[in-house]
Every structure is written in C-alpha cells, then in structure tokens.
C-alpha positions in Angstrom: 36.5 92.6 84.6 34.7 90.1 87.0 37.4 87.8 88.1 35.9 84.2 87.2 36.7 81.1 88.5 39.5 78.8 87.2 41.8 81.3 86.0 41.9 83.4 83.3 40.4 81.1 80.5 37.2 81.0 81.6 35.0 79.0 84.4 35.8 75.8 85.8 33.7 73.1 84.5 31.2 71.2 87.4 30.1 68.0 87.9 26.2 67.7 88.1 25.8 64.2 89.3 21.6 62.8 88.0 20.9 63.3 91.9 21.4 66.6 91.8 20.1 67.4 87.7 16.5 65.1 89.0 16.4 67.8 91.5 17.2 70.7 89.5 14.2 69.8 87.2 11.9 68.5 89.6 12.3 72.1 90.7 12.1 73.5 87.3 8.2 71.2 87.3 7.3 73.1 90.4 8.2 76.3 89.2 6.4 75.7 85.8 3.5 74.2 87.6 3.1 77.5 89.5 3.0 79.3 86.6 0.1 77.2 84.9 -1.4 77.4 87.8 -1.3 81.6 88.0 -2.0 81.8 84.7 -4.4 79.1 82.8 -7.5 79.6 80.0 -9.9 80.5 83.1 -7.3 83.6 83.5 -6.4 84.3 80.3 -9.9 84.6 79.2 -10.6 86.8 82.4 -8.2 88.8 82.0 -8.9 90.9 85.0 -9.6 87.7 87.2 -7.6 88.4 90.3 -6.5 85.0 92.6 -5.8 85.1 96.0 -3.4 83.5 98.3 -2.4 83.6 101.8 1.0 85.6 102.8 1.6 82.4 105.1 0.9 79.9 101.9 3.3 81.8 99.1 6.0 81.8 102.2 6.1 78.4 102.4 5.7 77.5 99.1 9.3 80.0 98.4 10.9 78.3 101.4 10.5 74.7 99.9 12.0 76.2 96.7 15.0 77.9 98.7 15.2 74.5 100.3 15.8 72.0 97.8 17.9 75.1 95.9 20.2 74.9 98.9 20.3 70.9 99.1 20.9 70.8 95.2 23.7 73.2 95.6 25.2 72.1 98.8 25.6 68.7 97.1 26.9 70.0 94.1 29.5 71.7 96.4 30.2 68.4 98.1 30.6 66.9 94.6 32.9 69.5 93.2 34.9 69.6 96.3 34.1 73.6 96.5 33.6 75.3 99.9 32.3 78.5 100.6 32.1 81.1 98.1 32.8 79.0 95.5 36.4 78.4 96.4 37.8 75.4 95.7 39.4 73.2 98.9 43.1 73.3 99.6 
C-alpha cells in the first residue's frame, strides 16, 4: 500500500490560499481555451480538417503552463510549510 501522507488515516489536508486557486483556474481557462481552440464547429464539421502549429509555438505555450504549475505549487509549498517531496519541515 502507497504510504500517504499524514499517517495512516489518510492525507493531510492543504491550505489553497485565493492566490494560488485564481491561478489554478486561470490555468484551467487556458487549458480549456486550447481545447476550443483545437476543436471548434469549423473542425467538427470538417472532420478531417488538420491545423498546424509550429514545434517552437506548442513549446512555449507548455512551458508557460509548467510555469505558472510550478509557481502555483511552490506557493502552496510555502503556504503549507512543505519542502521537497512533500515532506513537511522539521
């Protein structure tokens, strides 16, 4: 069994302060944007419709996600008093 943490009894509860939750769904926006975007009623109608994008583009747009993933979770960190690994600090 996957040791969880906070003991046996199940996970330790976190603190999401409405920094870090605007975030979290700003993010979730983008990643529904993209998705609108891939897949709207010119697509769906054209099935077969193929759209293009640059290597360099779809790299950058997936480092600005891992970005603000990292800040979002780095604060959380800070807020929960966690270091690495999710341990908490002694």
């Amino acid at each position: 069994m996957k040791d969880m943490h906070g003991g046996p009894w199940g996970p330790q509860l976190y603190l999401l302060s409405s920094d870090s939750y605007e975030d979290l769904k700003h993010l979730q926006d983008m990643l529904t944007l993209m998705a609108h975007i891939t897949y709207n009623e010119d697509n769906a109608e054209n099935g077969e419709a193929i759209m293009t994008i640059g290597r360099a583009e779809l790299y950058f747009i997936f480092e600005a996600i891992n970005a603000k993933l990292d800040e979002v979770l780095s604060r959380l960190g800070e807020e929960n008093w966690l270091g690495g690994h999710g341990q908490m600090w002694q």
